[in-house]
C-alpha positions in Angstrom: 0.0 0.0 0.0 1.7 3.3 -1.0 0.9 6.7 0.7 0.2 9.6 -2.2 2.1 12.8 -2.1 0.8 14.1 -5.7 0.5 17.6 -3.7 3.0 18.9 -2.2 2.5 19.7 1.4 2.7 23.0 3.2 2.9 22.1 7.2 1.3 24.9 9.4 3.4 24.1 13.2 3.9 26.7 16.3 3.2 26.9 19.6 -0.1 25.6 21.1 -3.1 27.9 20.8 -1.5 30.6 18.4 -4.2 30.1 15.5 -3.1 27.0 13.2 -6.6 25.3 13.1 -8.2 29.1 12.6 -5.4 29.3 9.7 -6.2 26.2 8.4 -9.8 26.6 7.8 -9.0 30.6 6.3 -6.5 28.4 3.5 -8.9 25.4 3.0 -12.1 27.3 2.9 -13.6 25.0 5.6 -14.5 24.7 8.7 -12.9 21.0 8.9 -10.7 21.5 12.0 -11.9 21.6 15.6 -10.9 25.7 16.7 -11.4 26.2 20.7 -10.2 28.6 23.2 -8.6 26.3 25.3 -4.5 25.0 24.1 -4.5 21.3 22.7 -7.7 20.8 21.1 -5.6 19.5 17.8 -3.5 16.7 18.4 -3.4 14.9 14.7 -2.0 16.0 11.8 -5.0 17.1 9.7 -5.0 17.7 6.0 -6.8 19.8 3.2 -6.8 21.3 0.0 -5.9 24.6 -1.1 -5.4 26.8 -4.0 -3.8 30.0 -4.7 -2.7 31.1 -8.4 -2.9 28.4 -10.4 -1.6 25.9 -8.0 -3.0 23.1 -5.8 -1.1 22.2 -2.7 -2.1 20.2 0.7 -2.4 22.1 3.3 -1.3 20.1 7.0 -2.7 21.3 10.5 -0.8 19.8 13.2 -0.7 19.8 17.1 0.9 22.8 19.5 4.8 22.0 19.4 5.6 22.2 22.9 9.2 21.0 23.7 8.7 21.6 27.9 4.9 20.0 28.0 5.3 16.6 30.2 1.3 15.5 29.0 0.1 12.0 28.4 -0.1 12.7 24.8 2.5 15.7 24.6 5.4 13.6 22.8 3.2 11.9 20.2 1.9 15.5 19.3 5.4 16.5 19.2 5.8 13.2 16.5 3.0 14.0 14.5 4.4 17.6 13.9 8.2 16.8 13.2 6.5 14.2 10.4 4.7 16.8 9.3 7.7 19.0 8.6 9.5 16.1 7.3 7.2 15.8 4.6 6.3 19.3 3.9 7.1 21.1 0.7 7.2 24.1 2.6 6.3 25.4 6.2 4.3 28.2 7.7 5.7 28.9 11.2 3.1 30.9 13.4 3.4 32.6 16.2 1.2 35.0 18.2 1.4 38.5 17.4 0.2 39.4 21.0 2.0 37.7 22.5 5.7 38.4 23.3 8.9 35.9 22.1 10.0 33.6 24.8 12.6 30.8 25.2 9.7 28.2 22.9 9.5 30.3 19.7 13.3 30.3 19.6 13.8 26.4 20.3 10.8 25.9 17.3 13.0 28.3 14.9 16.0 26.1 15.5 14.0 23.0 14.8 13.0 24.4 11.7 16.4 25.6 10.5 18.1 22.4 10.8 14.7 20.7 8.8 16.2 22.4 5.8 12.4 23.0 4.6 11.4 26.6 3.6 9.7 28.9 6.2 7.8 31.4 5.8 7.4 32.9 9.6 3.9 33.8 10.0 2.6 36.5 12.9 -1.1 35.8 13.6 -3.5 38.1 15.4 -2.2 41.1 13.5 -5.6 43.0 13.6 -5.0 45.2 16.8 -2.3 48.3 16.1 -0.1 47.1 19.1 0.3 43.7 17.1 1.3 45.1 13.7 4.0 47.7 15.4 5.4 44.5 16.7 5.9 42.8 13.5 9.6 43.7 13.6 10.2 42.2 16.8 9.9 38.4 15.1 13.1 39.8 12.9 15.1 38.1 15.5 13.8 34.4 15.0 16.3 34.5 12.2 13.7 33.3 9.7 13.8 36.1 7.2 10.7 38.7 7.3 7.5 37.7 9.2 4.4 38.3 6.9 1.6 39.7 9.1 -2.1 38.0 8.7 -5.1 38.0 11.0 -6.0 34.1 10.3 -9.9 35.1 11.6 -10.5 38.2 9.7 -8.9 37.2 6.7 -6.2 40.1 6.6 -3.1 39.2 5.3 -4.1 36.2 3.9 -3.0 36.6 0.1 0.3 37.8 0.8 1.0 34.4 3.1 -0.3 32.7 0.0 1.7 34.2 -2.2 5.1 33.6 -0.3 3.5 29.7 0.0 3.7 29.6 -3.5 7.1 30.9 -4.2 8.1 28.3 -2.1 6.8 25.3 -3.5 8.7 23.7 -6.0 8.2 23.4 -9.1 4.9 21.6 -10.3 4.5 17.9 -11.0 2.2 15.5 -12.6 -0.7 15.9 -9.7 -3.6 12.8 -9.3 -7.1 13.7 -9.5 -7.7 12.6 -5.8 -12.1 12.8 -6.4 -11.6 9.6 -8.0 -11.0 8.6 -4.6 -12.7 6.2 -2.3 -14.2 8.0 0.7 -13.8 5.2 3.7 -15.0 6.7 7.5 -13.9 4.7 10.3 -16.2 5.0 12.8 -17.3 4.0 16.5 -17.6 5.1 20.0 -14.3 6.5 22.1 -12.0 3.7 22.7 -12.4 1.3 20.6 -9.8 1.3 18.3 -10.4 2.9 15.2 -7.0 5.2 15.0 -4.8 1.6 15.8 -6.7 0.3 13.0 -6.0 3.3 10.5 -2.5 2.7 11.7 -2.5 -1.1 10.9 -4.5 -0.3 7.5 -1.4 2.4 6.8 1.8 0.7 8.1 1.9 3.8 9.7 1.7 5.9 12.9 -0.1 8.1 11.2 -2.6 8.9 14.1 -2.0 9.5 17.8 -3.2 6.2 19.2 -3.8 6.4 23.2 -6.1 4.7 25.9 -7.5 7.6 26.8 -11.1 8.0 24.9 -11.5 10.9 23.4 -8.1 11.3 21.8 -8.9 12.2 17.9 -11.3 15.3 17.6 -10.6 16.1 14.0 -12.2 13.9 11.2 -8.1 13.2 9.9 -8.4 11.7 6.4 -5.1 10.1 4.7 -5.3 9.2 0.7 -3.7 5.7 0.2 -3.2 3.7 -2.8 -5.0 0.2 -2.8 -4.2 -2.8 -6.1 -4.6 0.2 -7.9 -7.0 2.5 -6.7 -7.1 5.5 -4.2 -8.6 5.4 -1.3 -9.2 8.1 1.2 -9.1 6.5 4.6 -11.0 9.1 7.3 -10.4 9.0 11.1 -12.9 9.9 13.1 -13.3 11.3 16.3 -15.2 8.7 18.7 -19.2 9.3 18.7 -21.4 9.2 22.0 -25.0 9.8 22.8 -26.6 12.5 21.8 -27.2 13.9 25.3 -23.4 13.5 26.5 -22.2 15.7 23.3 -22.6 19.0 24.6 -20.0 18.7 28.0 -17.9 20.5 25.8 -17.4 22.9 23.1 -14.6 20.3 22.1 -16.9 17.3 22.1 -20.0 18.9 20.6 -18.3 19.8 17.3 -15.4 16.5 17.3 -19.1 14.8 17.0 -20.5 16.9 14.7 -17.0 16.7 12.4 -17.8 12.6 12.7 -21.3 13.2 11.1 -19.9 15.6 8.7 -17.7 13.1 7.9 -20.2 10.3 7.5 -22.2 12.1 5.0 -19.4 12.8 2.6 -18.2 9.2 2.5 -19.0 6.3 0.5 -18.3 3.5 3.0 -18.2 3.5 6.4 -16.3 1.0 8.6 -18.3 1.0 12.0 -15.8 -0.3 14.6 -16.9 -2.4 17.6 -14.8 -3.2 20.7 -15.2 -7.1 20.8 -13.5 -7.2 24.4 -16.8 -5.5 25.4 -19.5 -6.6 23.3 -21.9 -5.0 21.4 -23.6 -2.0 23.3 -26.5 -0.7 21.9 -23.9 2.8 21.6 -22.4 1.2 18.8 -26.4 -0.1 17.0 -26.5 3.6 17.0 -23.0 4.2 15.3 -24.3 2.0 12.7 -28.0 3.5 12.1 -26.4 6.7 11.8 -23.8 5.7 9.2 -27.3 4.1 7.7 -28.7 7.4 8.0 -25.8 9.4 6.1 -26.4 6.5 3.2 -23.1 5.1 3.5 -22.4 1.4 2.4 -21.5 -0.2 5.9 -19.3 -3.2 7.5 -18.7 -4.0 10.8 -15.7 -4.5 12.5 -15.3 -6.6 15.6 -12.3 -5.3 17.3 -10.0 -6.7 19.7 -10.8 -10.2 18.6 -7.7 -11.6 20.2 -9.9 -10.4 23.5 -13.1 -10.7 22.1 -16.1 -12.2 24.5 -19.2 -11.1 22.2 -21.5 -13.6 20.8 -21.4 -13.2 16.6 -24.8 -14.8 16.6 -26.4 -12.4 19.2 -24.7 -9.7 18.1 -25.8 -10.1 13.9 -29.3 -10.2 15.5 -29.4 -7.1 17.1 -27.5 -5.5 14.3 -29.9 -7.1 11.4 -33.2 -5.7 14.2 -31.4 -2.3 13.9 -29.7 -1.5 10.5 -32.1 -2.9 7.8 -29.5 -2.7 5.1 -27.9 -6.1 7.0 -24.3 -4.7 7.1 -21.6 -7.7 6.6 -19.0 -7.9 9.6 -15.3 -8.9 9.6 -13.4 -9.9 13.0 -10.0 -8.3 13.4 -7.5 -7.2 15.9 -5.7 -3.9 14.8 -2.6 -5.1 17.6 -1.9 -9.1 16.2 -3.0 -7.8 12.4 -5.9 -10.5 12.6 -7.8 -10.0 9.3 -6.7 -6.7 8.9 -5.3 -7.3 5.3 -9.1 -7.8 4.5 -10.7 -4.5 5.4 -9.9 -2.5 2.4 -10.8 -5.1 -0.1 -14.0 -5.7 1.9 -14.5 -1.7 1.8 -14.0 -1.6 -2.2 -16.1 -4.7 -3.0 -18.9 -2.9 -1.0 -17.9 0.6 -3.0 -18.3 -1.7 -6.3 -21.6 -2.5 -5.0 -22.4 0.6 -3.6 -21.8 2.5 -7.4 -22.8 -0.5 -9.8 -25.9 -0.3 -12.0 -28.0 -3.1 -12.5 -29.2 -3.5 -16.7 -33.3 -2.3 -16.7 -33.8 -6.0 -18.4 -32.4 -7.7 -15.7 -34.1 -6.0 -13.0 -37.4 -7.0 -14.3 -36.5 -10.3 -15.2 -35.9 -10.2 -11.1 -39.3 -8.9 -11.0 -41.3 -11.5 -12.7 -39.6 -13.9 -10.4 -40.9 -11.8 -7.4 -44.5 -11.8 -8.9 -44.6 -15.8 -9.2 -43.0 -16.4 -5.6 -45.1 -14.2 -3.0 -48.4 -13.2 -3.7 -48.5 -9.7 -3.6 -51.0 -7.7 -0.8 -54.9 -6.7 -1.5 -57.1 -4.4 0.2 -60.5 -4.1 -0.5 -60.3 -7.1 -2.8 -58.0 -5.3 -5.3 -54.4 -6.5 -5.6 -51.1 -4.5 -5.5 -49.5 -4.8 -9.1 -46.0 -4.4 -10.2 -45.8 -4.0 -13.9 -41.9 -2.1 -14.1 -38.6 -1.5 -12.9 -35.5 0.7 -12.9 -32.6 1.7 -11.3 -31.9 5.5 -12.3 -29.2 6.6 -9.7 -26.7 4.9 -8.1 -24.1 5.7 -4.9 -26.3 5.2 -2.9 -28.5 2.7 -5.5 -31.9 4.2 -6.5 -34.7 2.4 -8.1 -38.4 3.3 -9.3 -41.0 0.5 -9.4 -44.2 0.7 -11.3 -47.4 -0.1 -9.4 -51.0 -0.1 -10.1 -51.8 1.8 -6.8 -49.3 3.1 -4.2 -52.0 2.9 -1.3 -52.6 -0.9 -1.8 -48.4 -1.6 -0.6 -47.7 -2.6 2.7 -45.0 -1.7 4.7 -44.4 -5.8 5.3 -43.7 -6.5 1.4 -42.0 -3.5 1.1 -39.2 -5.0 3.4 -39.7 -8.3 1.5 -39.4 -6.9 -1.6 -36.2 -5.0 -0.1 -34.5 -7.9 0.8 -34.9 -10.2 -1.9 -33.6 -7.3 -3.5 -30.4 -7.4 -1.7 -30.0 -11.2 -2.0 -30.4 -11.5 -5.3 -27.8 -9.0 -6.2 -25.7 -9.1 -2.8 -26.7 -6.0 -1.8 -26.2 -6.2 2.2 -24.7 -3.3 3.9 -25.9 -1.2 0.9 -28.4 1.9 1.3 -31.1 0.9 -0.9 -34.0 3.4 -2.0 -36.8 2.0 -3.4 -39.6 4.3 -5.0 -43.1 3.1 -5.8 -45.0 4.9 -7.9 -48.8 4.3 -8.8 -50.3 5.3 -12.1 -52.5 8.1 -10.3 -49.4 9.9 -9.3 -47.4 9.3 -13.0 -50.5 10.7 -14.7 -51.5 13.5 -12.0 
């Protein structure tokens, strides 16, 4: 599995709380990254897109670079951040223009110089007059001339970009990455979705820690895959609605793990198998139902596992009706984890496949002679002809007599002798049924 670096990379590292995520968003044109008052909110290295004259190039948030901070997570965020650099095309170094230079800036601009990587020393928060008569203060970093930007108001922000792309060098072939394959791996906090990105990746690629809670960003990472890109995204751990809102942190990690759901294709719902099934993680998976992803689950921690596959398909198949398929694995003895992404693509396949008109209703002659279908007031429900006319999620139209004489039991039968017939489990289906009165109305 290679890792794609078809863009290069501009790394945006400094001190905790001086702006990156805020930055971030201002280049990307998102709101992707989690921005709080409070120091440490990013920990990952998170990536987007940008564009500035002409040119495309990755933009990478990463986590506060403290060099004194003693933290349970402090030296993998420390990690994340040198990687970061080590991979950049370019950095952005920011520091706080309120703020005055201590002993940390100076140890970061050392760091930086022996990198060898272009810097362009950034000074946030510029909007106040007191800030912007201090830009000549940062002179003595040794990084050449500060360029002065206000990463929430926007000021400053095309002469940053413009020094970005003097930097960069010169362009090469770049891959079209929207041909890639959107995969979200999702679950509740703690159950090891970043070790299993890692063991997908070969990579330390996000912080892994036992301390729930640890990704709050939605951190996506393009790989290639027997030929075929695939963007593998992250995600911070869901929980109930109700316990979402004991911070500002939590609400809107959540909310980035919805977000993330909806633009995906598949979604890889991760369950703790030391633990069981919890009727947390029958919600992870009705939501990902919800967002009309094509969904697997995976039973995690196998090597520990003490849940019941039998049980546990039951209460999933009374939950999900698209019948997700489920794969056991262990992202710490690599049990089975060589199978995820080709189980994620062949359910993509599905997911984005059209089915020929003819051979649908071939299908549905078969359905008429095996059930017969329901009546009311002595008049039977008809099905003369159907299509599919959308796909990713699949979308098909079926042609009845009268819409009011279906019943909500043979509409799941009809669902899922759909799916069996053209292995369609753990695929969004929507099925529309259309009487004559409304075609003609």
């Amino acid at each position: 599995m290679n890792r794609r670096r078809a863009l290069p990379r501009v790394a945006i590292v400094g001190y905790p709380n001086v702006g990156k995520s805020t930055l971030f968003n201002r280049l990307t044109g998102t709101r992707e990254a989690v921005v709080a008052p409070e120091p440490g909110v990013t920990r990952d290295r998170k990536e987007g897109r940008a564009e500035w004259s002409g040119r495309w190039f990755a933009v990478v948030d990463t986590g506060g670079i403290d060099l004194q901070a003693g933290g349970p997570l402090s030296d993998q965020v420390r990690d994340q951040a040198r990687q970061a650099i080590a991979e950049a095309a370019a950095v952005i170094f920011l520091v706080d223009g309120k703020c005055d230079l201590g002993p940390q800036e100076h140890e970061i601009a050392d760091l930086l110089r022996r990198s060898r990587v272009p810097v362009i020393l950034t000074v946030n928060k510029i909007d106040t007059r007191t800030a912007e008569e201090r830009l000549h203060d940062f002179w003595s970093l040794g990084l050449g001339e500060p360029v002065g930007v206000s990463a929430e108001h926007g000021l400053g922000i095309g002469d940053l970009l413009d020094a970005v792309v003097r930097n960069l060098p010169e362009e090469d072939e770049e891959v079209a990455e929207s041909a890639a394959v959107n995969v979200a791996v999702v679950g509740r906090p703690n159950v090891g979705k970043s070790s299993l990105v890692n063991a997908l990746l070969g990579d330390e690629r996000v912080i892994v820690s036992p301390l729930p809670g640890t990704t709050r960003d939605a951190i996506d990472t393009l790989v290639e895959y027997e030929g075929r890109l695939v963007n593998l995204v992250d995600t911070a751990g869901l929980r109930r609605k109700g316990r979402r809102a004991g911070t500002d942190v939590e609400y809107y990690s959540s909310l980035r793990t919805i977000k993330a759901l909806e633009r995906s294709d598949v979604a890889l719902v991760v369950v703790d198998a030391s633990e069981g099934l919890v009727d947390l993680d029958l919600q992870v998976a009705y939501e990902a139902q919800r967002a009309h992803c094509a969904t697997a689950v995976l039973f995690n921690k196998w090597d520990r596992s003490i849940t019941d596959l039998a049980a546990a398909t039951a209460r999933i198949y009374g939950k999900v009706q698209m019948r997700p398929p489920w794969l056991t694995v262990s992202a710490l003895t690599g049990r089975k984890v060589g199978e995820v992404l080709p189980l994620a693509l062949a359910l993509y396949d599905r997911y984005s496949e059209r089915i020929p008109t003819a051979e649908l209703n071939r299908w549905l002659q078969e359905i008429r002679a095996r059930r017969d279908p329901p009546q009311k007031g002595g008049k039977a429900l008809k099905l003369f002809y159907m299509v599919q006319y959308e796909h990713s999620p699949p979308r098909f139209k079926v042609q009845v007599n009268a819409r009011a004489l279906l019943t909500r039991s043979y509409a799941y039968f009809f669902e899922n002798r759909l799916r069996e017939a053209y292995s369609l489990w753990g695929i969004p289906l929507i099925i529309d049924f259309e009487g004559k009165e409304e075609r003609y109305s």
